[in-house]
C-alpha positions in Angstrom: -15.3 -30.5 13.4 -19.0 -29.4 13.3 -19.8 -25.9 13.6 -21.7 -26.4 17.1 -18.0 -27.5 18.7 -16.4 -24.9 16.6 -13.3 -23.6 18.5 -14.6 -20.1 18.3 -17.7 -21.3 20.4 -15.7 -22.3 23.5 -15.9 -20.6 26.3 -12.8 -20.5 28.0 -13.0 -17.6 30.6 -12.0 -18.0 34.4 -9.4 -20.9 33.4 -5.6 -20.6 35.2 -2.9 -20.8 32.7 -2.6 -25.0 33.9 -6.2 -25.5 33.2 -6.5 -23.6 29.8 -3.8 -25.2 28.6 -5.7 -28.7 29.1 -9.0 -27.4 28.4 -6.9 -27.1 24.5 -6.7 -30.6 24.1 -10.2 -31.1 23.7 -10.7 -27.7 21.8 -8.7 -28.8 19.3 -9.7 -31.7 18.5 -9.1 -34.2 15.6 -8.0 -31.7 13.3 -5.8 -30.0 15.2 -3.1 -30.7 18.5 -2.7 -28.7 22.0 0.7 -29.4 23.2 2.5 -27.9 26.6 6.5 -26.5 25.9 7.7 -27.1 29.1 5.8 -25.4 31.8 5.4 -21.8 30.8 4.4 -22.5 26.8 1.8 -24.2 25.0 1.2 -24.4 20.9 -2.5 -24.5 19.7 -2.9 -26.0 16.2 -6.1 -25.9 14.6 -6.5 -26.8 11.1 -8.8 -25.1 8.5 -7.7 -23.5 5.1 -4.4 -23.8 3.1 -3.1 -19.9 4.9 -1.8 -20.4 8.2 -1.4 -17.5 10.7 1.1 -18.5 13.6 0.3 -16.1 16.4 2.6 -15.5 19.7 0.7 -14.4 22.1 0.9 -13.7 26.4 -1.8 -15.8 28.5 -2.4 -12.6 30.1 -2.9 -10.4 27.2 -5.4 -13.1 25.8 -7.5 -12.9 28.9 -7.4 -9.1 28.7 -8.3 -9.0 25.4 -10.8 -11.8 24.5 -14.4 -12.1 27.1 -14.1 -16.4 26.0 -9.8 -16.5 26.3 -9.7 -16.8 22.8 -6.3 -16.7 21.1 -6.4 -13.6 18.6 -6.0 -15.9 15.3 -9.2 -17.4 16.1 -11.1 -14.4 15.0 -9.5 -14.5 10.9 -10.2 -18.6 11.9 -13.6 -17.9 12.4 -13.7 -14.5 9.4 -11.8 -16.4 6.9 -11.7 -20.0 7.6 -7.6 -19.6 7.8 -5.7 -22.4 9.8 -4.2 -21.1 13.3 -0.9 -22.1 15.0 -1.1 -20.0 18.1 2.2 -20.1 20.5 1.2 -18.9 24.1 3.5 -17.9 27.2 2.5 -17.8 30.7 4.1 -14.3 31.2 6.1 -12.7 29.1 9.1 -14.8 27.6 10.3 -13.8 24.4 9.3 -17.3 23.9 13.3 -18.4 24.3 12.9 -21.6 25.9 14.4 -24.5 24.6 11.1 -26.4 24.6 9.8 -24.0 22.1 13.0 -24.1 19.9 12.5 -27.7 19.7 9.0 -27.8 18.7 10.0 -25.3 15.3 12.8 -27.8 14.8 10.0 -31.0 14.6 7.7 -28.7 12.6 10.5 -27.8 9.9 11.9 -31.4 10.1 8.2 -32.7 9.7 7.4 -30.5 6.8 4.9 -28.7 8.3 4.9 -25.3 7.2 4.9 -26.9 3.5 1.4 -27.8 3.8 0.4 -24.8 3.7 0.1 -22.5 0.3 0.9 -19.1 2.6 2.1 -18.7 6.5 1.6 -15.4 8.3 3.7 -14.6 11.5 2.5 -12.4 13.9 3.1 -10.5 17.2 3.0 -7.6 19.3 5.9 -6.9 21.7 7.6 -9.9 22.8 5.1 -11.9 20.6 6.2 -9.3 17.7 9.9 -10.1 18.6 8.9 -14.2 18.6 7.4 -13.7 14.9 10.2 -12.2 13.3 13.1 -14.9 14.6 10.5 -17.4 14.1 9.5 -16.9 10.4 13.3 -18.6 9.5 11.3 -21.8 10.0 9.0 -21.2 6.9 10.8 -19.5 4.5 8.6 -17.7 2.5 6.4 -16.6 5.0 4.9 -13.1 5.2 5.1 -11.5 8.8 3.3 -8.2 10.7 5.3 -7.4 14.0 3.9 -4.8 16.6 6.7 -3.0 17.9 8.9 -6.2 18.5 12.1 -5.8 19.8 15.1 -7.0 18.0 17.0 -8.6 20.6 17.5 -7.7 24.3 21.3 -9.1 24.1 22.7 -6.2 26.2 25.7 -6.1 23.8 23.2 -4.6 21.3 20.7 -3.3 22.8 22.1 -2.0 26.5 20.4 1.4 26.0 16.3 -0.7 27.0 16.5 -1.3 30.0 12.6 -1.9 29.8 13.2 -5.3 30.6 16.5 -6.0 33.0 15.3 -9.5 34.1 15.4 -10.8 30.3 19.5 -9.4 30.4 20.5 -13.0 31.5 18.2 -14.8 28.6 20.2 -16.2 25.8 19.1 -14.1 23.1 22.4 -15.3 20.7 21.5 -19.3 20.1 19.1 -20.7 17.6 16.1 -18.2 16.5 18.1 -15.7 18.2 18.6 -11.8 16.3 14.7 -11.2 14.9 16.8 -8.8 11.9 18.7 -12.0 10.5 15.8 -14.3 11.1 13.9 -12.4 8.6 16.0 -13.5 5.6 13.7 -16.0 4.5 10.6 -14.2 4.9 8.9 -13.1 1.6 8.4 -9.4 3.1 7.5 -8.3 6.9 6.1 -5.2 7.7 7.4 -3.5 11.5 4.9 -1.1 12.8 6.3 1.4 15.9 5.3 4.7 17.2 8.1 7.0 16.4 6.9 9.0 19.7 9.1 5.9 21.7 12.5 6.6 21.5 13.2 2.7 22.6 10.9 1.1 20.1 11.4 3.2 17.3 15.6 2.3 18.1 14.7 -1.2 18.1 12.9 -0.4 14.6 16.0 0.9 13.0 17.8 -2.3 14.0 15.3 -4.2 11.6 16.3 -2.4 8.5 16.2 -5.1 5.6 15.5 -5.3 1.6 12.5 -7.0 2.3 11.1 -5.3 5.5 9.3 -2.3 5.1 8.7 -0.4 8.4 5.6 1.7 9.7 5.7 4.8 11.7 2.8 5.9 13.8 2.1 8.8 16.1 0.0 9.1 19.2 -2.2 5.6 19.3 -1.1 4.5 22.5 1.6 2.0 24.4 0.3 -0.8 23.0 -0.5 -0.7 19.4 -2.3 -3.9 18.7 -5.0 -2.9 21.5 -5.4 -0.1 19.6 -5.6 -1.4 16.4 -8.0 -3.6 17.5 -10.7 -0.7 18.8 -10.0 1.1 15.7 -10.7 -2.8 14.1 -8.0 -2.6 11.5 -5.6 -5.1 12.8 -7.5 -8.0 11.0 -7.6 -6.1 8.1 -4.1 -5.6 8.1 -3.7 -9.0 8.3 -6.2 -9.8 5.6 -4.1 -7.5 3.3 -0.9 -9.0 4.2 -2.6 -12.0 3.2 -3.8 -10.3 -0.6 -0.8 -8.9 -1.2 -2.1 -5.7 -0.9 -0.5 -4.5 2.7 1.2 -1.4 1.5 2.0 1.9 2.9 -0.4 3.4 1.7 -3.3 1.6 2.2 -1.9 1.3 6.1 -2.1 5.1 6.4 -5.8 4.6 4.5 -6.5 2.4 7.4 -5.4 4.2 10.2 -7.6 7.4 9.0 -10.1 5.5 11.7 -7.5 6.6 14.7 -9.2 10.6 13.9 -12.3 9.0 15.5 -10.4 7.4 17.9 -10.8 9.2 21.5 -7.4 7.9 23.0 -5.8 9.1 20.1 -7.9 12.2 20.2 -6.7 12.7 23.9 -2.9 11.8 23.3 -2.5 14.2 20.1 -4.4 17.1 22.5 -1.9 16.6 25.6 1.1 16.7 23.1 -0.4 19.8 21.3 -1.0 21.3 24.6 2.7 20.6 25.7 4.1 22.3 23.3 1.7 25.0 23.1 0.2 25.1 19.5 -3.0 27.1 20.5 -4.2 27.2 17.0 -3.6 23.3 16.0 -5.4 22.5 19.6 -8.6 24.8 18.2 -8.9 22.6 14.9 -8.6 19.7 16.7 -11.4 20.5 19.1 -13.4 21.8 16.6 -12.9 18.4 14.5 -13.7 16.3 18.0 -16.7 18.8 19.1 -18.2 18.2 15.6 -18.7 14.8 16.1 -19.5 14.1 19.8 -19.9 16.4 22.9 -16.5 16.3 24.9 -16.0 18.5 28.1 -11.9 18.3 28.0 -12.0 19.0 24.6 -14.3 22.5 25.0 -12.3 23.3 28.0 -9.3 23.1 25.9 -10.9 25.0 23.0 -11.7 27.7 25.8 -8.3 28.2 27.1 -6.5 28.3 23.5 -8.3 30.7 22.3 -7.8 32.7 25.8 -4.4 32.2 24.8 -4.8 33.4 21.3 -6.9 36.7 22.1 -10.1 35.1 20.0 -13.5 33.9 20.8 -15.1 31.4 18.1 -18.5 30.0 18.6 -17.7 25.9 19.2 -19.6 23.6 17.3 -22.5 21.5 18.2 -22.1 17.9 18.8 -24.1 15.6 16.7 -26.0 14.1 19.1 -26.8 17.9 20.5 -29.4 18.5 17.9 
């Protein structure tokens, strides 16, 4: 495939989920396939280097996300040259449809994953959930989860009921508890916020030799968007990739999040909330030194009312 009808070049915006899905076939082209699961899945193969990062991802969340509709694997496709296997739902599924369990059973029985010198499985959410029971089909494989959920079989998990209308999906038959699909897997990594009570139980169900879990604090509902503004998610992917995705150098990473104004935001309404006047002056001060923020020197204003004390805030940078 030339580089002028590169993938990564197609414009795909304004599509329904019917024509998208068709629009693939061309996309992917001679070194790839675009193949419909039944009516509410599709699988998007398109073949570079020897890594291979298998995505599951909503149709809706890649429209939300990407101006062109792009699956999110096509940007390390386009950074790295690394081959993409993007699985896609038309809502969200917890991809448990039969059509989708088959198409894992003809890659495995077609050796598939065995081209390949590394696979990567990821996800957020229901995608995160899909990557971990999916990663049994190529042992070996390293995988990054978003706060996935484990299972939502309600004789394991009756305390979410985030998501009632999944209650009568089979979550017990083949691919079915993401905890034991992860047996195989060289090593997974499960990011949550510890701040949800629901993902960080679903978290503790994932406890495993070989899976090493991430708490975060105050980034937002959904994690992947952002780790995405912060842009470390490809990086985290790149280092799960190196063998160099590690505790540590997460929390290196996700130093960007003290310039991150949502995260700015969240951690002053929860310092606010529990009224620690001095923590909420720091972190004003921090904000108000590096761009001018009205909440933030209102907030300053009425913590220090609170504390008795009058500080001069600081200038801005872009205050002179």
């Amino acid at each position: 495939m030339d580089d002028t009808t590169s993938p990564t070049r197609t414009d795909l915006s304004g599509l329904g989920w019917d024509s998208w899905c068709e629009r693939m076939q061309d996309v992917a082209g001679d070194d790839g396939f675009a193949e419909r699961l039944g009516e509410r899945h599709a699988a998007v193969f398109i073949e570079k280097k020897p890594v291979l990062l298998v995505s599951f991802e909503s149709f809706d969340a890649i429209r939300e996300r990407s101006e062109a509709a792009h699956p999110i694997g096509w940007e390390m496709m386009k950074a790295l040259g690394w081959s993409q296997l993007c699985l896609v739902s038309d809502g969200d599924t917890w991809f448990r449809d039969r059509h989708v369990f088959g198409f894992f059973d003809r890659l495995i029985d077609d050796g598939f994953f065995e081209d390949f010198e590394q696979v990567i499985f990821y996800g957020t959410g229901p995608g995160g959930y899909a990557a971990t029971a999916f990663s049994l089909s190529a042992p070996g494989a390293r995988v990054l989860a978003l706060q996935p959920q484990a299972t939502l079989d309600p004789r394991i998990t009756e305390w979410d009921d985030r998501f009632r209308p999944m209650r009568r999906t089979d979550f017990t038959a083949r691919f079915g508890y993401g905890p034991d699909m992860l047996e195989a897997a060289d090593k997974a990594f499960i990011v949550y916020d510890q701040e949800n009570e629901l993902d960080a139980m679903h978290a503790s169900l994932f406890t495993r030799p070989n899976v090493t879990k991430i708490r975060v604090r105050f980034l937002d509902t959904n994690l992947e968007a952002a780790f995405l503004r912060m842009q470390v998610l490809y990086r985290m992917l790149a280092q799960l990739s190196a063998d160099k995705l590690t505790p540590v150098n997460i929390a290196k990473l996700l130093r960007a999040r003290q310039k991150d104004a949502p995260y700015q935001f969240t951690l002053l309404r929860h310092l606010q909330a529990q009224e620690r006047h001095r923590l909420v002056i720091h972190l004003c001060n921090d904000v108000l030194r590096r761009r001018n923020g009205r909440p933030f020197r209102k907030a300053l204003t009425h913590a220090e009312d609170q504390l008795g004390i009058r500080e001069n805030p600081p200038k801005a940078a872009n205050e002179g």
